[in-house]
C-alpha positions as CSV (number, residue, x, y, z in Angstrom):
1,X,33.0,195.2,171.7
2,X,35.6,193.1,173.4
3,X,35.0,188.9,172.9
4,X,36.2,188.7,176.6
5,X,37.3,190.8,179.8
6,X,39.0,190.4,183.1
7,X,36.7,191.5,185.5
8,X,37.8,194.3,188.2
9,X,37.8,191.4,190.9
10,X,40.4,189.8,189.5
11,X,42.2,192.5,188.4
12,X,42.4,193.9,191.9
13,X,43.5,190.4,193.1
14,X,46.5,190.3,190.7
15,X,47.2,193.6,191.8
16,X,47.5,192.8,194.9
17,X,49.7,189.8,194.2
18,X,51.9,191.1,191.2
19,X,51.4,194.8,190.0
20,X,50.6,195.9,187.3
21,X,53.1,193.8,185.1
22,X,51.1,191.2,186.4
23,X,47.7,192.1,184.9
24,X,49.4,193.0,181.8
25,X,50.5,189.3,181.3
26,X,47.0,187.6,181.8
27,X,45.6,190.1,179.5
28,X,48.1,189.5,176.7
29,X,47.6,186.2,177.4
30,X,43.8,186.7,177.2
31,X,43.9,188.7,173.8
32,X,46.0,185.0,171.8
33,X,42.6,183.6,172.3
34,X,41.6,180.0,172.5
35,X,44.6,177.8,173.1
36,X,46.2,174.0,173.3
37,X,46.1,172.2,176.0
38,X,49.8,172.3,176.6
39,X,52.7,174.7,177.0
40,X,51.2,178.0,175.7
41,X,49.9,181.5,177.0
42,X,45.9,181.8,176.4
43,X,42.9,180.4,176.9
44,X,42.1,176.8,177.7
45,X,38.7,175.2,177.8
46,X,38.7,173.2,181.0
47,X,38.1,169.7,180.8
48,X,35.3,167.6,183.2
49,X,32.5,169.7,185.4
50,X,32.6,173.6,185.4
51,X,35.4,174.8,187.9
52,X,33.2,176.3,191.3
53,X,30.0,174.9,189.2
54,X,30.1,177.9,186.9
55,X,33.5,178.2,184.9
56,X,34.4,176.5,181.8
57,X,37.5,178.0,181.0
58,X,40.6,179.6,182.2
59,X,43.3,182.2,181.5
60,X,46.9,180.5,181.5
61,X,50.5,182.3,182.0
62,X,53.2,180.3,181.1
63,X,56.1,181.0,183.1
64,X,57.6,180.3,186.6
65,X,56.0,183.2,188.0
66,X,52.7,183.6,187.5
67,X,52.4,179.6,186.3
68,X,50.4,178.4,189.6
69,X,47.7,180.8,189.2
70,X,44.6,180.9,186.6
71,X,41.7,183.5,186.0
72,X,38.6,181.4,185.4
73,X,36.0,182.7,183.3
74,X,32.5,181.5,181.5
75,X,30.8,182.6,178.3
76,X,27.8,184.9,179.1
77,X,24.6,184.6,177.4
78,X,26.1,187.2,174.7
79,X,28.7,184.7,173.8
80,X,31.1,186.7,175.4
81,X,34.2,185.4,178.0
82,X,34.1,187.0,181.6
83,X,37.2,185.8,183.7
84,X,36.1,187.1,187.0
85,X,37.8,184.4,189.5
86,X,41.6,184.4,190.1
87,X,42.8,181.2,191.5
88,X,45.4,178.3,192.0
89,X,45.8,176.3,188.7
90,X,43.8,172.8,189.0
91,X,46.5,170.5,188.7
């Protein structure tokens, strides 16, 4: 069993937005696992409240492209990360 999933929400919104080479580039991102804070593909524990009151962390892309846009995710009560809202990056 996977540690964490995109959902098929948010993979219909990337989609939509970039393709396939799009979804490729969260997931790869998704698979390097917990990351720093700064200036790498992964992902991040957010920092303060829970994004929307429910997400605690978020998948990053580092690159001009996709760098404005997150997927935000939570831990379920398995322990396991579900990213299930794509977004605009809380800068």
């Amino acid at each position: 069993m996977k540690s964490s999933e995109i959902s098929e929400k948010a993979i219909k919104s990337i989609k939509k937005k970039w393709g396939q080479k799009g979804v490729d580039a969260f997931e790869k991102a998704m698979n390097k696992g917990i990351v720093g804070a700064e200036g790498q593909n992964g992902i991040k524990p957010l920092k303060g409240k829970p994004y929307k009151g429910k997400y605690t962390h978020e998948i990053k892309v580092k690159n001009k492209e996709y760098g404005d846009f997150r997927i935000y995710g939570y831990k379920d009560s398995s322990g396991k990360m579900i990213f299930e809202c794509f977004d605009k990056g809380l800068h």
